[in-house]
N, C-alpha and C positions, 0 to 999 in steps of 0.2 A: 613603571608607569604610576601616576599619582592617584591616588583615591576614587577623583573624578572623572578619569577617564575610564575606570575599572567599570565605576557605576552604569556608565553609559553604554559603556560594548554590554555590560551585562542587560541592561533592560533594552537595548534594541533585540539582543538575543532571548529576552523574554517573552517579546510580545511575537517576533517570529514565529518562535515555538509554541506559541499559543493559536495562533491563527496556523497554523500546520498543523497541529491537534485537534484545533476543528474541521480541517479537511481532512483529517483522517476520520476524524467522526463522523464526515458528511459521505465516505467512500464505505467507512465499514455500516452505513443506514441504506446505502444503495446496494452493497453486497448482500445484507440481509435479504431486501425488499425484491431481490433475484432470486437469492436463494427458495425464498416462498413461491415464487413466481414456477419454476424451475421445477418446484416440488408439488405444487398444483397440478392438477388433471387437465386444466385448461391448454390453451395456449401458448406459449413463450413466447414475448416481442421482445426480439434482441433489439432491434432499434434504438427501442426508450433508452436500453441503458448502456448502449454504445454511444446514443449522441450525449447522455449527462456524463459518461467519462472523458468523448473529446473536450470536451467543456471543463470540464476540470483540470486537464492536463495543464494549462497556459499559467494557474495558478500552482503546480507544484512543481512546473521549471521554474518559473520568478520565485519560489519561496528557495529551490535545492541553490540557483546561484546566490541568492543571499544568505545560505549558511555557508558557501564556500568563504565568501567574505567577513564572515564573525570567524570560521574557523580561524581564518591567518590572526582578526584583534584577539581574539582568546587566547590563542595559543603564546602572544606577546606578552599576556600578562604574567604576573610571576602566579605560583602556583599557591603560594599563602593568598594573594586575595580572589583566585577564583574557588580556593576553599570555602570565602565567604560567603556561594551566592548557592543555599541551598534548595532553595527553588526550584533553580534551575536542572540541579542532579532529579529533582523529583519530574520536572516536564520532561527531562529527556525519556525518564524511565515509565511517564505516563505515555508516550508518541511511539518508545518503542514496543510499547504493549499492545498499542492500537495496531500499530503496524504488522506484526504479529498475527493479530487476529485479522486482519481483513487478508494476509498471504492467506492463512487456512482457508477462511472461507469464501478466497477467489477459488482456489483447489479444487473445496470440495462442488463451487459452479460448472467446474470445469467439467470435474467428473460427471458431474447431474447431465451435463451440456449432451456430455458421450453418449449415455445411456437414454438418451433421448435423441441420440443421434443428429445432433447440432452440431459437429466440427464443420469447419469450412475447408471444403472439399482440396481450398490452396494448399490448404496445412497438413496435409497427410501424402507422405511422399506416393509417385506416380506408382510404383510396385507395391504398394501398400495398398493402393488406393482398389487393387482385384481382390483384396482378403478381406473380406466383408469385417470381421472384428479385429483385424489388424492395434488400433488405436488402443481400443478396448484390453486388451492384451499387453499392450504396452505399459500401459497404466498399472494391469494389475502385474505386470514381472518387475516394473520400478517402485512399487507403492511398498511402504514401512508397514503398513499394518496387510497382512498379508492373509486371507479367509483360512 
């Protein structure tokens, strides 16, 4: 592929990665702003940040099919001129760092959710569901960091 066309997959694939980094920064700002919520003596309304995730999702199918789409022109390119586009090594490795952090700290919502007794009653199988800390239990015989 010639020069110019290199440019072009690469900067459609720049700005992609750029506005998918800001929704990763707009999801790990919601995961926070739960996390406090969560961790407050107050209340939890699940609501608020269940309708701002339906709402987001429509934007991170349209961005995931148009990285299938640069996947295939990238992968066209030869490998000396996607050496050139170091930028782009850096957003990858800035998106996957965000993503990273908001898996943990949906995690650690999860767990807060538990101990606050917010599972939804669907998600907890029917025999499970007579064992008062069934979940609870679960969590803690599969959890990595172990008390």
């Amino acid at each position: 592929m010639n020069d110019s066309t290199a440019t072009q997959v690469a900067a459609a694939l720049n700005a992609d990665l750029r506005a998918f980094a800001a929704l990763c920064e707009e999801v790990l700002s919601m995961g926070r702003r739960e996390h406090q919520a969560l961790s407050s003596p107050g209340p939890y309304e699940y609501r608020e940040f269940h309708q701002r995730r339906t709402e987001l999702l429509p934007d991170i199918e349209s961005l995931a099919r148009k990285f299938r789409d640069h996947r295939e022109a990238w992968r066209q390119l030869p490998q000396s001129q996607r050496d050139r586009f170091e930028e782009l090594k850096r957003l990858f490795q800035t998106v996957q760092n965000l993503l990273m952090r908001a898996m943990v700290l949906d995690r650690e919502n999860q767990q807060a959710m538990l101990k606050r007794g917010l599972v939804p009653v669907q998600h907890i199988p029917a025999a499970a569901a007579r064992q008062p800390h069934y979940v609870a239990d679960l969590y803690r015989k599969n959890s990595f960091a172990r008390p």
